[in-house]
N, CA, C and O of each residue as an XYZ file, in Angstrom:
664
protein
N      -9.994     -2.935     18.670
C     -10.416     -2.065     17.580
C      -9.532     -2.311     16.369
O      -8.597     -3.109     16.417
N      -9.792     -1.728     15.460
C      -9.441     -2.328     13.989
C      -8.581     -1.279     13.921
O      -8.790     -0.167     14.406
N      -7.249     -1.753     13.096
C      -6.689     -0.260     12.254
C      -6.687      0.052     10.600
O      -6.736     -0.705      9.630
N      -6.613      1.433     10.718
C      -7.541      1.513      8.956
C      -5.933      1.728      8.861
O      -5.102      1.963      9.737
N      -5.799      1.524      7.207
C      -4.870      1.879      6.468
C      -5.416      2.451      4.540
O      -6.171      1.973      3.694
N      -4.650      3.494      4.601
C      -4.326      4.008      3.261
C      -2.730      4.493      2.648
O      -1.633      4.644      3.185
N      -3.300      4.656      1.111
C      -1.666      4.482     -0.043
C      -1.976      5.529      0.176
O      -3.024      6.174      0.205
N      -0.075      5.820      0.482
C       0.303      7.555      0.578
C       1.309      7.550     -0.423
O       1.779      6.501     -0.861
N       1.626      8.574     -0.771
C       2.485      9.080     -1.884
C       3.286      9.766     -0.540
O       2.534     10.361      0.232
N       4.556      9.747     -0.229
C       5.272     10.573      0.677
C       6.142     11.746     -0.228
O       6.550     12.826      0.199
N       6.298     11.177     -1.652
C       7.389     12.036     -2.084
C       6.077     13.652     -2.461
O       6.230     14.795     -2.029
N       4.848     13.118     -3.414
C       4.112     13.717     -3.846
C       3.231     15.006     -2.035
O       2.746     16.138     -2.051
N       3.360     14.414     -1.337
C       2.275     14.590     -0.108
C       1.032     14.026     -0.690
O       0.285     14.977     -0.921
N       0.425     12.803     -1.062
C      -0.913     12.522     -1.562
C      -1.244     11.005     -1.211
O      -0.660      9.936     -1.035
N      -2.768     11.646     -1.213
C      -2.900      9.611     -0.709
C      -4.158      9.290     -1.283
O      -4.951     10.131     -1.707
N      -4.355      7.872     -1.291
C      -5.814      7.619     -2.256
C      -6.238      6.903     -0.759
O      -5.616      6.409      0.182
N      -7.798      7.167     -1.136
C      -8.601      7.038      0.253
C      -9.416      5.606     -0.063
O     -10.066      5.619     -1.109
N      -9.443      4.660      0.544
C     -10.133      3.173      0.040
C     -11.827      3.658      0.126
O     -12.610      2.873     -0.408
N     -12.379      4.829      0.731
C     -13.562      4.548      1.084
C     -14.164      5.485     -0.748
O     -15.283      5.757     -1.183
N     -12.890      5.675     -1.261
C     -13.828      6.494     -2.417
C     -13.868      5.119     -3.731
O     -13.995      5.216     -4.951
N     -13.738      4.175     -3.046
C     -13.562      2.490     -3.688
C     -14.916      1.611     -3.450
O     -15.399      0.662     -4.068
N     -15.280      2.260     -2.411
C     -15.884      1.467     -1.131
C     -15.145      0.137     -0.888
O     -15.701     -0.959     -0.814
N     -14.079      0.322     -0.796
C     -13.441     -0.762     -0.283
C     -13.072     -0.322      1.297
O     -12.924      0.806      1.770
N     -12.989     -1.509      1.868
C     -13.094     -1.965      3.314
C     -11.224     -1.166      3.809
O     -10.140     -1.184      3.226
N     -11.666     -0.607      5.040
C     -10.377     -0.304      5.119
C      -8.865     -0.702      5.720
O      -7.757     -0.168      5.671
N      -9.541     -2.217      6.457
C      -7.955     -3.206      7.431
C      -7.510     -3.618      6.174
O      -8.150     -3.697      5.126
N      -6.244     -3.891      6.418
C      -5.372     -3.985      5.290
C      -5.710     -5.764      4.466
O      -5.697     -6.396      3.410
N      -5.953     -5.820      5.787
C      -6.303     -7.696      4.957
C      -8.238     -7.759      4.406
O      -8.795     -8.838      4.203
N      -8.775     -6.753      4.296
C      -9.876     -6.551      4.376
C      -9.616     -6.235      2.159
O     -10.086     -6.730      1.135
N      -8.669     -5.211      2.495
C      -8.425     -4.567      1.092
C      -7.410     -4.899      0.404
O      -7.395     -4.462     -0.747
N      -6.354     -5.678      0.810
C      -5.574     -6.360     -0.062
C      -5.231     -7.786     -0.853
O      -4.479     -8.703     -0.521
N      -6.313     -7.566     -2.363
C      -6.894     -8.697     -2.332
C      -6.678     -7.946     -4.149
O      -6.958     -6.837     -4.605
N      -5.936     -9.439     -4.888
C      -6.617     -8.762     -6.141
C      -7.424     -9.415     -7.046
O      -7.288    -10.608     -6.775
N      -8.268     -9.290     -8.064
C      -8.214     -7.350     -8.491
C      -9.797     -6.940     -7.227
O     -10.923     -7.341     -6.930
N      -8.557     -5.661     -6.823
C      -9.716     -5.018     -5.773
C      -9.308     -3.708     -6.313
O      -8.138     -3.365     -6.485
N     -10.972     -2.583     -6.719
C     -10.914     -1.435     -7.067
C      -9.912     -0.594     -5.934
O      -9.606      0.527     -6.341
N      -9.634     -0.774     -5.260
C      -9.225     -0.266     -4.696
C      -7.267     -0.329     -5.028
O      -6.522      0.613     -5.296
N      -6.941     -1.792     -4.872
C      -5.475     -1.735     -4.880
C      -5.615     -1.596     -6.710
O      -4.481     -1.322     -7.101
N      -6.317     -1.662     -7.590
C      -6.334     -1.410     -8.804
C      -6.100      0.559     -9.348
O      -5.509      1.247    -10.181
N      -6.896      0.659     -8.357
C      -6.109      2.623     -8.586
C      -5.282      2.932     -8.172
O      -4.694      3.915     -8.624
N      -4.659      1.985     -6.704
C      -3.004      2.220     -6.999
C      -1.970      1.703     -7.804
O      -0.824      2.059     -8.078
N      -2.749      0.701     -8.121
C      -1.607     -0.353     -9.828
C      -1.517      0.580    -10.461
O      -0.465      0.619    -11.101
N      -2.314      1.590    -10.622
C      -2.362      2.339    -12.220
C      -1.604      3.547    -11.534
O      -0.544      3.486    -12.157
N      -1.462      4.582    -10.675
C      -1.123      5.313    -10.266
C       1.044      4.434    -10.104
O       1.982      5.179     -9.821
N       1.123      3.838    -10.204
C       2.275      3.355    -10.032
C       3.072      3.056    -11.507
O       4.290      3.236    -11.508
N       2.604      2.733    -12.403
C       2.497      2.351    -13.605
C       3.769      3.350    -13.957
O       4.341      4.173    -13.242
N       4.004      2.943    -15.399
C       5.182      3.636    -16.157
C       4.259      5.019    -16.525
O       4.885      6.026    -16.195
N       2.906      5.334    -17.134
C       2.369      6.198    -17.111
C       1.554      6.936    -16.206
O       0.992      8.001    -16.464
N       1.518      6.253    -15.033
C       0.665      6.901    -13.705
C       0.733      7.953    -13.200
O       1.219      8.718    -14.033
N       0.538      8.430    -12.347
C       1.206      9.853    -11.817
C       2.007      9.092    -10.205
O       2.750      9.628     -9.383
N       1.775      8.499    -10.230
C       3.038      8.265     -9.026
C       4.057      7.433     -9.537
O       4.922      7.006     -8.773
N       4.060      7.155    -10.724
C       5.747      6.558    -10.886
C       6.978      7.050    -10.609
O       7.454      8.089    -11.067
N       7.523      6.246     -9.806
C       8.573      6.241     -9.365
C       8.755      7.498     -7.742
O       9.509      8.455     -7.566
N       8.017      7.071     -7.129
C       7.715      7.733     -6.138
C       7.366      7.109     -5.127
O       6.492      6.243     -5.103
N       8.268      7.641     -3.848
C       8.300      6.378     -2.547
C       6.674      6.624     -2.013
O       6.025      7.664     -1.899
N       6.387      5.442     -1.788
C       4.841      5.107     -0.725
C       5.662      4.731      0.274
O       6.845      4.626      0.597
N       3.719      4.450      0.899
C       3.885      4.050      1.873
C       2.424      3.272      2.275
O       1.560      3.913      1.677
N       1.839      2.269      2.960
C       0.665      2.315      3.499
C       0.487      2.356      4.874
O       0.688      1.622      5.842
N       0.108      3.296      4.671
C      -0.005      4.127      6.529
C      -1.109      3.659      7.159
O      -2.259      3.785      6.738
N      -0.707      3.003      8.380
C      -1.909      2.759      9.508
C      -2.104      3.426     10.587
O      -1.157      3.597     11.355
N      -3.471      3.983     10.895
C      -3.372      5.059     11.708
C      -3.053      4.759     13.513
O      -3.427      5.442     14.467
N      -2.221      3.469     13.502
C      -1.630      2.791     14.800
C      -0.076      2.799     14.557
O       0.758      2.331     15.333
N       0.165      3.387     13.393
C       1.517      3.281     13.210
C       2.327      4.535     14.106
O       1.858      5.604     14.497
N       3.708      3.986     14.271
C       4.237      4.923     15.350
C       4.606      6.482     15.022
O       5.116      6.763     13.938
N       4.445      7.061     15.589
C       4.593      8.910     14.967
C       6.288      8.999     14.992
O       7.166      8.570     15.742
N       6.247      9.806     13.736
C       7.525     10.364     13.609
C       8.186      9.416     11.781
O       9.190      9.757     11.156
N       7.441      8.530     11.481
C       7.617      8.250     10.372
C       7.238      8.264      8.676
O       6.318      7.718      8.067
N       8.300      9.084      8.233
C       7.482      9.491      6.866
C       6.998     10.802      6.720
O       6.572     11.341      5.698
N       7.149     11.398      8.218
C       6.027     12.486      8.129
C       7.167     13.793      7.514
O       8.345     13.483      7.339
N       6.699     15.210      7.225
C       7.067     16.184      7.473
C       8.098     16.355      8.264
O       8.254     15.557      9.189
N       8.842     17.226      8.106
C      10.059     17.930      9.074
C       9.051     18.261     10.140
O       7.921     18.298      9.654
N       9.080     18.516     11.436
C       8.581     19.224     12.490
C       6.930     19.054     12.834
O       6.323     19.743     13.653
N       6.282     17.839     11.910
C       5.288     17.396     12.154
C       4.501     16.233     13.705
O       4.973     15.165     14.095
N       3.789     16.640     14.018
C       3.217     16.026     15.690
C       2.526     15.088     15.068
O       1.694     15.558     14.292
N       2.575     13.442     15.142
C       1.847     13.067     15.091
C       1.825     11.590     14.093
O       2.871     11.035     14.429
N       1.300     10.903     13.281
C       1.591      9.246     12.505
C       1.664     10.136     10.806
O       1.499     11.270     10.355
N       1.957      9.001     10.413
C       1.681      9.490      8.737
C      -0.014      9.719      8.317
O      -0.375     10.655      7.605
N      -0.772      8.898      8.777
C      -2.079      8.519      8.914
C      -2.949      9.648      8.980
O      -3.851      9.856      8.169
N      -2.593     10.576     10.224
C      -2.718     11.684     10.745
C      -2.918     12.853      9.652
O      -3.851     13.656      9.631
N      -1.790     12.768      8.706
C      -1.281     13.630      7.487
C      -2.409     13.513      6.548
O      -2.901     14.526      6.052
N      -2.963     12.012      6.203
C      -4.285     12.121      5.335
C      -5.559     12.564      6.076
O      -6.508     12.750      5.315
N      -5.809     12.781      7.398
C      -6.662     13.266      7.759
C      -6.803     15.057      8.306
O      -7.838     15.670      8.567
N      -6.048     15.318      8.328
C      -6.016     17.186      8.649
C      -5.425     17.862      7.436
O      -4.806     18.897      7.681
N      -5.506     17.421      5.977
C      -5.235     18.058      5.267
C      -3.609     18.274      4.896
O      -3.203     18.841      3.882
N      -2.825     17.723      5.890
C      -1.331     17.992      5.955
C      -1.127     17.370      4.216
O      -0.707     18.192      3.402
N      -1.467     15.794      3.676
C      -1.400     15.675      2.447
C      -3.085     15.925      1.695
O      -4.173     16.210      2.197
N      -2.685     15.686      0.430
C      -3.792     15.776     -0.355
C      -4.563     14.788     -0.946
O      -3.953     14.294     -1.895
N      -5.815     14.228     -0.744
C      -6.390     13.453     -0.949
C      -6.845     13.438     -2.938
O      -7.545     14.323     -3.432
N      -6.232     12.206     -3.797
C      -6.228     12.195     -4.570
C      -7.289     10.947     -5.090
O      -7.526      9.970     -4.379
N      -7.947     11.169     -6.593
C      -9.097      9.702     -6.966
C      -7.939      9.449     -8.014
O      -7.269     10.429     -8.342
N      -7.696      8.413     -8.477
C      -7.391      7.365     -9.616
C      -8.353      6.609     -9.984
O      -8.995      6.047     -9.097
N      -8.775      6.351    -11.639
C      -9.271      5.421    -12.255
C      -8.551      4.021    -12.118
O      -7.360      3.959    -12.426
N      -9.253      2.828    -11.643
C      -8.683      1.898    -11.361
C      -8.237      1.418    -12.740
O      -8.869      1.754    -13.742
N      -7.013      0.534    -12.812
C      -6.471      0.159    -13.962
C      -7.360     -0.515    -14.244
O      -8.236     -0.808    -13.431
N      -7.344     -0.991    -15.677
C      -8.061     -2.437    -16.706
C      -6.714     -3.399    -16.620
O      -6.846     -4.619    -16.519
N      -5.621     -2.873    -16.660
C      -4.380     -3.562    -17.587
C      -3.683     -3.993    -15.901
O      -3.176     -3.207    -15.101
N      -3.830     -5.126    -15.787
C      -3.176     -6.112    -14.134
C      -1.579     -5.696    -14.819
O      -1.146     -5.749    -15.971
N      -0.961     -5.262    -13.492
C       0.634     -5.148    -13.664
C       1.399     -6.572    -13.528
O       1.203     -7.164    -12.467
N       2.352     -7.264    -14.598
C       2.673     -8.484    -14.376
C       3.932     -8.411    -13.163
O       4.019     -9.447    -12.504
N       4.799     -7.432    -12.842
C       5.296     -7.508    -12.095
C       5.137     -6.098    -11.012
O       4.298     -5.215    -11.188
N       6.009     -6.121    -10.029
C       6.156     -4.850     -8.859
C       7.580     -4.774     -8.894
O       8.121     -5.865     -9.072
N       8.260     -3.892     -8.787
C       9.369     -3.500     -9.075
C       9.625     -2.542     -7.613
O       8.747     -1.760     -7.248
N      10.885     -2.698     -6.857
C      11.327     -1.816     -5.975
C      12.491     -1.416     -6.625
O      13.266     -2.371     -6.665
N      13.095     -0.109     -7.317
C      14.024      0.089     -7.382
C      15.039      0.230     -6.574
O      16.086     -0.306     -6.936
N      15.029      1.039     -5.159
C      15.779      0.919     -4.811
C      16.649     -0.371     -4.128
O      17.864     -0.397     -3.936
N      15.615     -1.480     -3.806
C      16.713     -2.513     -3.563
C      16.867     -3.494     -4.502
O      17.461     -4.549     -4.278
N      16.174     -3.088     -5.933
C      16.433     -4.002     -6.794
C      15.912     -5.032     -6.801
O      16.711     -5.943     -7.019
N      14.636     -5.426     -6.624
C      13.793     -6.744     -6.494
C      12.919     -6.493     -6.711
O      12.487     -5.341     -6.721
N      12.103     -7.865     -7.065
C      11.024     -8.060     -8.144
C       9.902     -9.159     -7.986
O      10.402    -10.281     -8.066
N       8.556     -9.178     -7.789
C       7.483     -9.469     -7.315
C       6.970    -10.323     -8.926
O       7.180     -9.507     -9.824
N       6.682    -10.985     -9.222
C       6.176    -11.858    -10.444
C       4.222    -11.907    -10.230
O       3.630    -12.855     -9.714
N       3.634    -10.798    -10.710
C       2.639    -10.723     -9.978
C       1.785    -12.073    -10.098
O       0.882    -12.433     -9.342
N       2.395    -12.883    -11.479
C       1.461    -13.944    -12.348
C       1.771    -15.090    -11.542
O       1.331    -16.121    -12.049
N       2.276    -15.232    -10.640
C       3.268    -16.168     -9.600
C       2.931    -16.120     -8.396
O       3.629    -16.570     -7.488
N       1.905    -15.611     -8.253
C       1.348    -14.821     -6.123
C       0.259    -16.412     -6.371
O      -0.402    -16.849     -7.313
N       0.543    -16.864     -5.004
C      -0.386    -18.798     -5.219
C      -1.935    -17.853     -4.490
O      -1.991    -16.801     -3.853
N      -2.707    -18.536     -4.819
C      -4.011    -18.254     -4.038
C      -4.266    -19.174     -3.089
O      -3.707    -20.255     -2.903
N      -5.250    -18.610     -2.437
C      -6.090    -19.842     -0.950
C      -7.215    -20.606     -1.834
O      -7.564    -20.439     -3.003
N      -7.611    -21.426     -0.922
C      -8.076    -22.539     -0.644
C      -9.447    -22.041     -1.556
O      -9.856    -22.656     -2.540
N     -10.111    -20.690     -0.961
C     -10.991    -19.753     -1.611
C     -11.131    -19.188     -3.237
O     -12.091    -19.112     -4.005
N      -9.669    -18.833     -3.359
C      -9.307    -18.274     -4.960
C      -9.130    -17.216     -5.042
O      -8.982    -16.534     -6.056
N      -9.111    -16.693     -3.096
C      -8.120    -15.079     -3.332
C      -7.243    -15.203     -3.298
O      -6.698    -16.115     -2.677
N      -6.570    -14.172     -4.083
C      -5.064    -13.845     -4.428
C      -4.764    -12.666     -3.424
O      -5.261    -11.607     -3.808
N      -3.912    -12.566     -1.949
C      -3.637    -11.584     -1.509
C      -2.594    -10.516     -2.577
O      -1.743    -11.110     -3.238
N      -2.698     -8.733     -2.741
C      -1.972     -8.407     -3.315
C      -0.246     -8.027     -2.034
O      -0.217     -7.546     -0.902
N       0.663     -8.422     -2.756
C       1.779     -7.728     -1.994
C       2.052     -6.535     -1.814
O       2.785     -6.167     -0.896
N       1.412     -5.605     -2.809
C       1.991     -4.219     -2.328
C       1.497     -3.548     -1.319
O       1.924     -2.397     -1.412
N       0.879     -3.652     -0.481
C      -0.143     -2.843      0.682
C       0.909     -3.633      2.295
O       1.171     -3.164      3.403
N       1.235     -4.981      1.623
C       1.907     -6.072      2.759
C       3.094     -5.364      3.089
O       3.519     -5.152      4.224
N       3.977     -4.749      1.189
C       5.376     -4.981      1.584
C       5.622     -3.169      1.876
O       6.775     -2.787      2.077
N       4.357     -2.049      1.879
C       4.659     -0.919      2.296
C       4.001     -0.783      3.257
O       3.791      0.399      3.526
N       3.478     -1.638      4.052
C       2.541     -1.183      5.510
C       3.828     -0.644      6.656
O       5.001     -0.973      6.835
N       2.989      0.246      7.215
C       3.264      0.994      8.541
C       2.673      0.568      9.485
O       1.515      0.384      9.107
N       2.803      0.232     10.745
C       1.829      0.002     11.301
C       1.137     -1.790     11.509
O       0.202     -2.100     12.247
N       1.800     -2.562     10.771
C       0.998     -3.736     10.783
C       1.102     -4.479     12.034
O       2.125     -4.254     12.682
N       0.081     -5.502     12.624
C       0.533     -5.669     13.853
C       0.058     -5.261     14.821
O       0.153     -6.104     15.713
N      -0.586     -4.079     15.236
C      -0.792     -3.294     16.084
C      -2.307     -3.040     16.191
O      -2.702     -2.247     17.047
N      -3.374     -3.797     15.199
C      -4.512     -3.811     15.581
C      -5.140     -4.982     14.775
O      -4.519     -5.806     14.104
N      -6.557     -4.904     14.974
C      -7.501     -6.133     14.718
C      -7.518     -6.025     12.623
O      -7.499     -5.015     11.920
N      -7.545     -7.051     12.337
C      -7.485     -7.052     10.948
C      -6.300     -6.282     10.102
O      -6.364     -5.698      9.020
N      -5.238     -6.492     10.965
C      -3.937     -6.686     10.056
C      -3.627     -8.046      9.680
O      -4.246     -9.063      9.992
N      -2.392     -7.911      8.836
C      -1.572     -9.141      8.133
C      -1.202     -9.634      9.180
O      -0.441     -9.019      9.927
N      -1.862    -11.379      9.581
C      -0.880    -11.920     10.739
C      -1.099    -13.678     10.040
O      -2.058    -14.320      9.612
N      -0.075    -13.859     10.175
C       0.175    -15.276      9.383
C       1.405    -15.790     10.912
O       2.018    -15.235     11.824
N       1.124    -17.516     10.222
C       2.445    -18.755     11.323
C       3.177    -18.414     10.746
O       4.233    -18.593     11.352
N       3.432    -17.725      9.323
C       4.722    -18.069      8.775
C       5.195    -16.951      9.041
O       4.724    -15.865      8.707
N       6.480    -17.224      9.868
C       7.411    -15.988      9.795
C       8.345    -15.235      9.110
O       8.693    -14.063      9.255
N       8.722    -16.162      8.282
C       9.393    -15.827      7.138
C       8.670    -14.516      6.248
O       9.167    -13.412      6.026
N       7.533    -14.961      5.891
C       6.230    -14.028      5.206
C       6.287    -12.942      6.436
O       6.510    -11.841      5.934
N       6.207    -12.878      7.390
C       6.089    -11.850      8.246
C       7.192    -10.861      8.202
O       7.043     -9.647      8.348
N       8.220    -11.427      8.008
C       9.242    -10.380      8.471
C       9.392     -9.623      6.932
O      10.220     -8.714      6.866
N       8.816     -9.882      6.016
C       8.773     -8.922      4.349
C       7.883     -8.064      4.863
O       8.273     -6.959      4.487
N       6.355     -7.853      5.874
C       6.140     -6.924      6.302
C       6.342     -5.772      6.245
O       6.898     -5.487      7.305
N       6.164     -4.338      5.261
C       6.848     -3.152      5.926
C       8.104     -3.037      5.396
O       8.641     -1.937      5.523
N       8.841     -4.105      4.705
C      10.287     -3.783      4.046
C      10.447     -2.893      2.957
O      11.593     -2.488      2.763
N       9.363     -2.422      2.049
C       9.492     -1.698      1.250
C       8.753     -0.062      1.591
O       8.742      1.013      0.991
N       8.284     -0.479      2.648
C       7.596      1.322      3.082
C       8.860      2.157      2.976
O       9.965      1.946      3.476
N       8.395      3.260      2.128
C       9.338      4.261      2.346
C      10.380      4.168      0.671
O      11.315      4.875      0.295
N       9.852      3.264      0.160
C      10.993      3.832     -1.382
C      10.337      3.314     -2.500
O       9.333      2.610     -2.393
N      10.867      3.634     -3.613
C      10.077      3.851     -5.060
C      10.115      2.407     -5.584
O      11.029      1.819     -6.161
N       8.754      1.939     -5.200
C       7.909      1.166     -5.958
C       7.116      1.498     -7.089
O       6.637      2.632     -7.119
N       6.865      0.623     -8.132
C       6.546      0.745     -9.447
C       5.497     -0.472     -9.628
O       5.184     -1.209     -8.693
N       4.999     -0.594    -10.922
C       3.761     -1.321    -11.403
C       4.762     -1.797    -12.932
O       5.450     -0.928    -13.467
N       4.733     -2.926    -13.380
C       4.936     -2.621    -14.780
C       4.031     -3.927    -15.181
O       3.640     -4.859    -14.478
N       3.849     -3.655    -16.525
C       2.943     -4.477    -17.076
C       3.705     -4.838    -18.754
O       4.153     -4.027    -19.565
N       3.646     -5.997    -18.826
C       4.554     -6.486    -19.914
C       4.129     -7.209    -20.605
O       4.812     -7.658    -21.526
């Protein structure tokens, strides 16, 4: 079986739902740019967005319980967008492509104009890659030979990522 994933806001409690995109919901299904979907979280990240500067996350509902969640909460982060625990939010997808991704807290920096494409002429996006929860653990996740690329996986879930456009 497949695992779905959606962008959570952990600091805000809020998450944007891919199906109000109609975008597809395995992470390699939807992380692709420009996809309406990772495009309303570019803009929601942005210097003017409403989630700037506010830790995500992309939660898969195979991801292990106890992370991200609430104090004294039963259950995945995933869980949280579905019983109401957070609040399901719409964003207008950006027009304006962010040239870079910014993690403040460890100080590194994504060149968005610099991501190589396939063979095809998709461009996978990194931000869904480098905040997934959960990847791994079902059909239509991120799984690549290269391990190197694998182990960035999930390194940024959990702290304040940004959009900037220059």
């Amino acid at each position: 079986m497949g695992q779905y994933f959606k962008a959570v806001n952990i600091t805000k409690g809020e998450f944007v739902d891919h199906m109000d995109y109609n975008s597809f919901s395995k992470i390699t299904e939807h992380s692709f740019r420009p996809n309406e979907y990772m495009l309303a979280v570019e803009g929601l990240l942005q210097p003017d967005g409403k989630w700037y500067k506010d830790k995500i996350v992309w939660a898969g509902d195979y991801a292990d319980d106890g992370l991200f969640i609430p104090e004294g909460y039963k259950g995945n982060l995933y869980d949280c967008t579905s019983d109401g625990t957070f609040k399901k939010i719409k964003a207008k997808p950006t027009k304006k492509l962010s040239k870079y991704i910014l993690n403040h807290d460890k100080k590194q920096f994504i060149d968005m104009e610099a991501l190589p494409s396939y063979d095809d002429g998709w461009i996978l996006h990194p931000l869904s890659l480098l905040t997934a929860v959960g990847n791994g653990q079902g059909s239509g996740d991120f799984y690549t030979s290269d391990k190197k690329m694998l182990s960035y996986v999930g390194t940024w879930a959990g702290l304040v990522v940004v959009q900037k456009r220059m």
